[in-house]
C-alpha positions as CSV (number, residue, x, y, z in Angstrom):
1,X,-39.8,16.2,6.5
2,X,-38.1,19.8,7.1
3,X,-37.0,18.4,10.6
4,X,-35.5,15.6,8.8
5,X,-33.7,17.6,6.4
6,X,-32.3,19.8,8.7
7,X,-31.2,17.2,10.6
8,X,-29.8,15.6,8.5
9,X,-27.8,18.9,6.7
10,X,-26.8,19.4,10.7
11,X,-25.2,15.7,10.8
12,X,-23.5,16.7,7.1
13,X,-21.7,19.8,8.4
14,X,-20.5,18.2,11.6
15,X,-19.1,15.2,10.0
16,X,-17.5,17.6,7.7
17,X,-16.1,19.2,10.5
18,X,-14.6,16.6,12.3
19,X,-13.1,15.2,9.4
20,X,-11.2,18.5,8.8
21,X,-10.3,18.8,12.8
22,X,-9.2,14.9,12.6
23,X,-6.8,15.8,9.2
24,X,-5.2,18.8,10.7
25,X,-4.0,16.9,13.9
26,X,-2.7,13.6,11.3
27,X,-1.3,16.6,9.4
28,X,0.6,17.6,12.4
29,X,1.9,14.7,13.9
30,X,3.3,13.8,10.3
31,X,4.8,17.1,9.8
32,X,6.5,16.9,13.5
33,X,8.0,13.6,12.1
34,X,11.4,13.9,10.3
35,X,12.6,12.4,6.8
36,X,16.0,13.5,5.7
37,X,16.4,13.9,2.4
38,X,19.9,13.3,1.8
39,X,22.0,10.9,2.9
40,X,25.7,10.6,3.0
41,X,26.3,7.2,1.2
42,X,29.7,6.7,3.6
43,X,27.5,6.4,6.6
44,X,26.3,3.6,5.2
45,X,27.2,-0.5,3.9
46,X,28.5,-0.5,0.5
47,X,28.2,2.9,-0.7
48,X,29.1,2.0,-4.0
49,X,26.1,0.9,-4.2
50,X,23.6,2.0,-6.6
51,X,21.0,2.1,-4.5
52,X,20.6,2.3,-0.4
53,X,17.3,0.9,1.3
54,X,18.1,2.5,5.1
55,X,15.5,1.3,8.2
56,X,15.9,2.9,11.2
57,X,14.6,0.8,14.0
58,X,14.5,0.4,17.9
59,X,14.7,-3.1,19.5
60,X,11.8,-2.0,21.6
61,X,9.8,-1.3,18.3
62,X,7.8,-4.1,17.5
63,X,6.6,-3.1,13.8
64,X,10.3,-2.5,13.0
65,X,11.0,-6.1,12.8
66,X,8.5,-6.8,10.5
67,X,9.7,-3.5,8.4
68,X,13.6,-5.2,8.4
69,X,12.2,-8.2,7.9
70,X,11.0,-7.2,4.5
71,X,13.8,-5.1,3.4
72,X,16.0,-7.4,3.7
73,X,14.4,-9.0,1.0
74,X,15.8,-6.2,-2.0
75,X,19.7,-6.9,-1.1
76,X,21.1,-7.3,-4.1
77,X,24.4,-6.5,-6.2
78,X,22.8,-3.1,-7.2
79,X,20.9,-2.6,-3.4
80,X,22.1,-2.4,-0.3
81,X,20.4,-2.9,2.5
82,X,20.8,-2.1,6.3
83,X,19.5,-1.6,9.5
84,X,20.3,1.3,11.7
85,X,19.2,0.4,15.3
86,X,19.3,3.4,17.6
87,X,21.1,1.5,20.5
88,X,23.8,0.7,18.1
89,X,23.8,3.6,16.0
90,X,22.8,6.3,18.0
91,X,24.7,9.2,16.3
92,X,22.9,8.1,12.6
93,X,20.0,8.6,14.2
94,X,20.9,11.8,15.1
95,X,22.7,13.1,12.2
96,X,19.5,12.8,10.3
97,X,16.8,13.7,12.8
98,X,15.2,10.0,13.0
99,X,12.2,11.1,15.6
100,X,10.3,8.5,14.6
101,X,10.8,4.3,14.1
102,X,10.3,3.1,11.6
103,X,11.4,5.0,9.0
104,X,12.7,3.3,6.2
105,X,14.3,5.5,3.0
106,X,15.5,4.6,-0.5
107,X,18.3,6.7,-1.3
108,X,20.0,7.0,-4.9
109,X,24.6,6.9,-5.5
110,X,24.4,11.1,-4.8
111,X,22.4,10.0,-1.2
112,X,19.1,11.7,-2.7
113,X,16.4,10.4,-1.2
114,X,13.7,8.9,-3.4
115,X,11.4,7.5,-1.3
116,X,10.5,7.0,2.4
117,X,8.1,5.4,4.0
118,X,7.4,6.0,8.4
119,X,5.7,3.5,9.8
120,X,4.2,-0.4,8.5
121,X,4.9,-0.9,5.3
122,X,4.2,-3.8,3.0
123,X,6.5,-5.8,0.7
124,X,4.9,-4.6,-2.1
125,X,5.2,-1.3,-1.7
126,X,8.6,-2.2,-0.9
127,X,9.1,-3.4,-4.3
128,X,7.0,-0.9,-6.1
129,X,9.5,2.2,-4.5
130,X,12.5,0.4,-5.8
131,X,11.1,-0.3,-8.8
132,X,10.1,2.8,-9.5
133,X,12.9,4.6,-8.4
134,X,15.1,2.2,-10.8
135,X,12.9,2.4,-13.4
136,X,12.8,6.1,-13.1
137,X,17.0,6.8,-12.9
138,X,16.9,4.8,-16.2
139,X,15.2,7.1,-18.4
């Protein structure tokens, strides 16, 4: 029974381990990435906009598509939406540091960015980060 215990205990201490060594690199990797956090609205469709939804995206990116694919989805007269492909726009991708595709942000009138997302990201929380965000500049 004490073998078991300690074995157990030893399992317990090394899974705690790893799960530490595992978040530091995920930590890493996400703090390497870059999410600007202003925008300037004249870089961007219809700036008199109330709200931006901005995906930066590389046609050799194959979750991108299905990133655009759902932003498109919140144009509206108080959103606007765009794509900024790096081929096409290299230099916005540069002015804001875009290391990573994709990365979609929501940006306010002033260019303050709500929220972002890097990476897959579902309709709903699509929805849900304008929401929020609108609900939120209402108040």
């Amino acid at each position: 029974m004490d073998r078991v215990l300690l074995v157990l205990g030893a399992l317990a201490v090394a899974g705690a381990v790893a799960g530490l060594l595992g978040r530091s690199r995920r930590d890493k990797y996400i703090q390497a990435t870059h999410v600007p956090q202003l925008l300037d609205r004249r870089d961007f469709v219809r700036p008199e906009a109330p709200w931006l939804v901005a995906v930066f995206t590389s046609v050799t990116c194959d979750t991108c598509a299905g990133v655009w694919e759902r932003a498109q989805h919140l144009e509206s007269n108080s959103v606007a939406v765009q794509q900024v492909e790096v081929s096409a726009e290299k230099e916005l991708h540069e002015r804001y540091r875009i290391d990573a595709v994709p990365t979609l942000v929501v940006a306010d009138d002033d260019g303050v960015v709500q929220h972002a997302f890097l990476g897959p990201v579902t309709s709903a929380e699509l929805w849900a980060a304008v929401a929020s965000t609108r609900s939120d500049s209402a108040k």
